[in-house]
C-alpha positions, 0 to 999 in steps of 0.5 A: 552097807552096799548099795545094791546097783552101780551107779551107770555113767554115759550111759547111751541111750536109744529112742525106745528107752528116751520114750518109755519117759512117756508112758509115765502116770503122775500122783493123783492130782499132778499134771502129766505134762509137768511129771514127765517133762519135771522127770525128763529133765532130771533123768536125761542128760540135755542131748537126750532131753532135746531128743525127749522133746521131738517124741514128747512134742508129738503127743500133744502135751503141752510144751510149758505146763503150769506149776502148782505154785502158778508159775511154768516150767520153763520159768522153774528150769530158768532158776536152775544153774546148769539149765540153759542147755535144757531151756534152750531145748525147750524154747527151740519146740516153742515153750516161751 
């Protein structure tokens, strides 16, 4: 069986692409701050997610939102491997 798509990498992407990111609506009962940046960080390579954060910043949303499970997202990203390009991109808009 054939996948369908071609899996693009290198893709460059311009400023309207990176904010479609933030026209995206959580499930019922997730926070939209924690669904867009938990989606930014997995779609964006951390050049784009550092030029996600200047747009994102400006809506007002909060830079570190809560997890479910109580903690933050920056402190989920903190569990993650290859993630201090995007921690560090995070803490530069004031997420602590």
């Amino acid at each position: 069986m054939k996948k369908d798509k071609q899996k693009v990498i290198g893709e460059v992407l311009n400023d309207e692409r990176i904010k479609e990111l933030l026209t995206l609506q959580p499930p019922m009962g997730e926070d939209r701050a924690l669904h867009i940046l938990t989606r930014a960080y997995r779609a964006l390579r951390a050049d784009d997610f550092e030029r996600f954060l200047r747009f994102y910043t400006e809506t007002g949303l909060a830079i570190n939102p809560a997890t479910p499970e109580g903690g933050s997202f920056l402190s989920t990203l903190e569990q993650h491997q290859h993630a201090s390009p995007y921690i560090q991109a995070l803490k530069n808009c004031g997420a602590n």
